[in-house]
N, C-alpha and C positions, 0 to 999 in steps of 0.2 A: 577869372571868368565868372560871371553873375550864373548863378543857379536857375533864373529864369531862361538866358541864352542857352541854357543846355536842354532845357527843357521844350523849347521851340524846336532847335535842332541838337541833337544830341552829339553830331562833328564837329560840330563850332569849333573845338579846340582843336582843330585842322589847320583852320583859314588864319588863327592865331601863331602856330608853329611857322605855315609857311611864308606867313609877315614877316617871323623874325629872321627865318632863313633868310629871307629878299633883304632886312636891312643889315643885316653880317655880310650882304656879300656871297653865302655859300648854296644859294640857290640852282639847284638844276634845272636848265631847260634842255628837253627835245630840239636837236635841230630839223628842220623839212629840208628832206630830199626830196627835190621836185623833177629829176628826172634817171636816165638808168647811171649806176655807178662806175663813172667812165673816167679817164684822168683826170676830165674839165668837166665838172657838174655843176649844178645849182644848187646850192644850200643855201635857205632863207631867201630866197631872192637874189643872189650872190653868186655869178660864176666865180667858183674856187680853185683852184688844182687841189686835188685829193687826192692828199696822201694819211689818207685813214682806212683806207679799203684793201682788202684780201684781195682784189682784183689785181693783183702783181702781172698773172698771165695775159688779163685782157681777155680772157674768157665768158666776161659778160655782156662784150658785144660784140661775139665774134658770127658771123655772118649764117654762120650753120648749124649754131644752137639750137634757135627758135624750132626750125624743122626738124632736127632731130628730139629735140624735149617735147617737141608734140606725138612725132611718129613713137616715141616709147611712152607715153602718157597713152594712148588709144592702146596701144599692147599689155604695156604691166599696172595702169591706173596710178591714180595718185591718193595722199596719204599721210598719217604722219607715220603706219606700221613701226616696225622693231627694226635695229639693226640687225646684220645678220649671223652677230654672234647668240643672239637668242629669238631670230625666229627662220633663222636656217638662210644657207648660201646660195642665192641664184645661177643657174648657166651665167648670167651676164657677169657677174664677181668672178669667174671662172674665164670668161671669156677674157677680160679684160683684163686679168693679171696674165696668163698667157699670154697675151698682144706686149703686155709691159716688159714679163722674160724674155720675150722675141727681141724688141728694141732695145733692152741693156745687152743682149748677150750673156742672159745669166739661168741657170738652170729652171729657177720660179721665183713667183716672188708674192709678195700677201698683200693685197690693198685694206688697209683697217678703215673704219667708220671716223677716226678721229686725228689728229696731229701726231701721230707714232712717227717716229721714224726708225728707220732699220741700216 
């Protein structure tokens, strides 16, 4: 890299790295989702089947979401806040692991913020 190019722009040695990534072959690109993450979406221009998605339930277009993620967005706001092992337990984590012991048929149960399983 010429000492002048660095001097013009000082990242130059950017546009250079990701040249050589592009001629290895080992280049990342971003795919576009261009619409909601559904079995059959559009990636790139491309309907796909997608099967890269946490969407196993089908919970992402399920008919009653919308209204309900609105109706609790106008009540408890939005945010990126704390989980609530360190900014405390809502009634609704309360609620909703009760609704969960009710439907297992199990004394209680804990809903975590992450991939735990019990």
């Amino acid at each position: 890299m010429s000492t002048t190019a660095t001097r013009i722009n000082p990242l130059s040695y950017l546009t250079e790295q990701l040249d050589e990534l592009k001629a290895r072959g080992t280049h990342f690109r971003l795919r576009l989702l261009e619409d909601e993450q559904a079995p059959v979406c559009t990636f790139d221009g491309r309907k796909v089947i997608n099967l890269a998605s946490n969407n196993y339930l089908g919970l992402t277009t399920h008919p009653k979401l919308p209204r309900s993620s609105a109706r609790s967005t106008r009540k408890y706001g939005v945010g990126s806040g704390a989980v609530r092992t360190i900014a405390g337990t809502m009634k609704i984590h309360m609620e909703l692991e009760e609704k969960i012991a009710r439907f297992k048929n199990v004394e209680a149960c804990v809903v975590f913020q992450s991939g735990f399983r019990c």
